[in-house]
N, C-alpha and C positions, 0 to 999 in steps of 0.2 A: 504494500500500500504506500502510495506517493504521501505525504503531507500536502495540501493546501498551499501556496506563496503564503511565506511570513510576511503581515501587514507592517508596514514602514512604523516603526514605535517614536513614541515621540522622547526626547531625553530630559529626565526631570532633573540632571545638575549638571552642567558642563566641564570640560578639563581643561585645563592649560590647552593654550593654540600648538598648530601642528608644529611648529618651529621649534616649541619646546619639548623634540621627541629626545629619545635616548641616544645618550652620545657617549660612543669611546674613542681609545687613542685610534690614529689613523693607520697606525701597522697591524690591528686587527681584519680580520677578515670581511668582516660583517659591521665594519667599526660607522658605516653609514647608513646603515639598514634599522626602519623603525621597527619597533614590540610594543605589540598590546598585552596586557597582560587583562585577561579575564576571569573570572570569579561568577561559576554558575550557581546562582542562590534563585531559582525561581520555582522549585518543587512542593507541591502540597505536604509533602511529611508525614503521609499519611501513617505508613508502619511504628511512626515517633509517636502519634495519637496528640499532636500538639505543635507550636512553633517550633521547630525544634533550631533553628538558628537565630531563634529571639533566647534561648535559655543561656544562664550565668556561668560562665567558666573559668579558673582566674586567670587575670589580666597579666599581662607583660607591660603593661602600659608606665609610662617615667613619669603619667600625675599622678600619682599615688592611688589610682583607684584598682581596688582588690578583684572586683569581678567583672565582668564584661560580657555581652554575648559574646554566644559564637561567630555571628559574620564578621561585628565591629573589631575583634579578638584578630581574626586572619584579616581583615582590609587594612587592618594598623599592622601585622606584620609585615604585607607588599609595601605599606607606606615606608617603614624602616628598612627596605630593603635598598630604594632609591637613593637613600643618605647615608651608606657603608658602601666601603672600596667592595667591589665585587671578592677581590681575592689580594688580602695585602702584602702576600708574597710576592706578587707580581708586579713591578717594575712598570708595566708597560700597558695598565690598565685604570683606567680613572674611576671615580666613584662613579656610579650608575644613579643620575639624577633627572628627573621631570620624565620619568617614561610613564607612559600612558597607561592607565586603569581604566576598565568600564569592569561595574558590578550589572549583572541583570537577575532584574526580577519578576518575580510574578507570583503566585498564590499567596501571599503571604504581604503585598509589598506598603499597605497603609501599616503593617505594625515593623516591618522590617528597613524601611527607607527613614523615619525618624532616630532609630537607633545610628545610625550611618552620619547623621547630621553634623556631629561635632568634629568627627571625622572630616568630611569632606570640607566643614569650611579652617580647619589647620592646611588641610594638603586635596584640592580640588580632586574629583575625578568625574566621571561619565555615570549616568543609573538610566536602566534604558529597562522597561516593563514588557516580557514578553508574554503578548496576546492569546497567544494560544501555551502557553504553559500544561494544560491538561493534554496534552497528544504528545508528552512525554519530552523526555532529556533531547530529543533530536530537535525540536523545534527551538529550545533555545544555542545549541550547537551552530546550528543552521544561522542564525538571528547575526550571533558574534561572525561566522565567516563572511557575513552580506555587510557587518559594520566595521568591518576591518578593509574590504575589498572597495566601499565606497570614501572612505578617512584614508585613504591612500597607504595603509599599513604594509609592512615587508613579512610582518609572522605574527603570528600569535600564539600568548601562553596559555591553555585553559588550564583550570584549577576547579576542585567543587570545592563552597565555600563549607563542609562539612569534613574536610581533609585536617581536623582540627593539632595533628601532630606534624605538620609540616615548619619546616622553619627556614631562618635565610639561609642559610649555610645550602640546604636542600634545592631554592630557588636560585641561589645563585650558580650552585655547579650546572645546573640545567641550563643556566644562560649562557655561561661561560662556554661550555658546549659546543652550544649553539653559534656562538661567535667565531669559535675556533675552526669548528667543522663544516659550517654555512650550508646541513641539511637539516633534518627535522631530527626531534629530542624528545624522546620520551622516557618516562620513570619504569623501571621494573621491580614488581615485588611482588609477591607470592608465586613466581615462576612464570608470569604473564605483563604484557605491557599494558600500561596505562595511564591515565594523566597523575600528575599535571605534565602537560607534554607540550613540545612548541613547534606550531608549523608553519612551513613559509605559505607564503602569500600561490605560488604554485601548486600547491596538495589541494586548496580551497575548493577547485569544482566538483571534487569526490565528495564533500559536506551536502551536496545538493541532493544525493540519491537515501541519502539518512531517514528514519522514521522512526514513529512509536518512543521507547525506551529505548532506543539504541545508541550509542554516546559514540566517541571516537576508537575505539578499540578495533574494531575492521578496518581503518584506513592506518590506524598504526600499525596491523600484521601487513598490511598489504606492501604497506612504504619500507616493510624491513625486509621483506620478500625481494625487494627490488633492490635493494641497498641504500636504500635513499633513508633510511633513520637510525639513529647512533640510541644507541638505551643505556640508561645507567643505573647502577643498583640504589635506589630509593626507598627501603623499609618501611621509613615513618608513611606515605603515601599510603599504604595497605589500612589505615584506621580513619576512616570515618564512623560516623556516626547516624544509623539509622532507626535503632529503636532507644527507649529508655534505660533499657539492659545495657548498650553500648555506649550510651555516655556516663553511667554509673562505673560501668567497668574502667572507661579509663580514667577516670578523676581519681578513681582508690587507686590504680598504677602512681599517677602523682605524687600521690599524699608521701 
């Protein structure tokens, strides 16, 4: 079954202008090529039985606040990702500043776009509501590769904003990667590829045959069948959070 044409979404916060994409040193590969980094939060939750990326989890945050959701949790981690040297061993690479965010949402987005608020106005980003969110993960897939494709983007990173053990270190090897090797990047863990994974602006027309619940996982076997994607060992990617069981479980790993 095809999907519907994703209707043109209108965007409820804006980003930095395009000028202000990601820049590295010039002796990188990729050191002129822009990244979107996306953050797919638009899912009913239904197996959570609740919001489940409006719930408290503690914070990493420097004002002193203890707990946070879960999206505001992972969108302040992409945000401190932009303002640390990608890898400060290296010489020959600058800090990774004003690159581009869009979060998208949907089932949930009158309770989950106010959370985001304080967020967005310290370090702007993009919030873009997908319409059809109930015809599964591929519609909002689909949504990021048409708003990457018409913003003039060179790749993009998807991330689910329930990936809640991901960290910079994790995001930045992915980038880093990406820069070095100028194919597509994808995380591996439990024996299988998966996001968060980053693809060039070239892979985008295969997002078009997508449907239902199907996410990126078929065009990341397909691009490593070809040779065209690099995978790297990602652990923490393996734990999101889908019922109440799984966010209990990993908060007592925490403690």
């Amino acid at each position: 079954m095809t999907l519907p044409p994703v209707q043109k979404p209108t965007a409820l916060m804006s980003s930095a202008p395009k000028s202000a994409a990601l820049t590295l040193t010039e002796q990188a590969p990729c050191s002129s090529k822009r990244l979107l980094i996306v953050v797919l939060a638009a899912g009913g939750s239904q197996r959570f039985e609740g919001v489940k990326l409006a719930q408290l989890i503690p914070s990493l945050s420097a004002t002193g606040i203890s707990e946070q959701a879960i999206i505001s949790t992972h969108v302040e981690r992409l945000q401190q990702l932009y303002c640390q040297d990608l890898d400060l061993e290296r010489q020959d690479t600058h800090s990774l500043q004003h690159a581009s965010l869009l979060v998208i949402l949907g089932a949930h987005q009158h309770i989950l776009q106010p959370l985001l608020a304080e967020l967005h106005s310290r370090q702007p980003f993009d919030i873009l509501v997908n319409p059809q969110w109930q015809t599964g993960l591929a519609s909002s897939v689909s949504l990021a590769a048409s708003y990457v494709k018409e913003q003039g983007f060179d790749a993009m990173l998807l991330t689910l904003a329930d990936q809640v053990a991901l960290s910079c270190d994790d995001y930045r090897q992915l980038i880093l990667t990406w820069h070095e090797t100028g194919k597509d990047v994808a995380a591996h863990y439990l024996d299988d590829l998966g996001v968060p994974a980053i693809f060039n602006a070239s892979t985008l027309p295969l997002f078009t045959h997508l449907s239902g619940d199907r996410g990126a996982k078929s065009i990341l076997k397909q691009q490593a069948q070809q040779g065209a994607l690099v995978a790297i060992t990602l652990p923490s990617a393996a734990i999101d959070i889908d019922t109440q069981a799984d966010l209990a479980s990993w908060l007592a790993l925490k403690e």
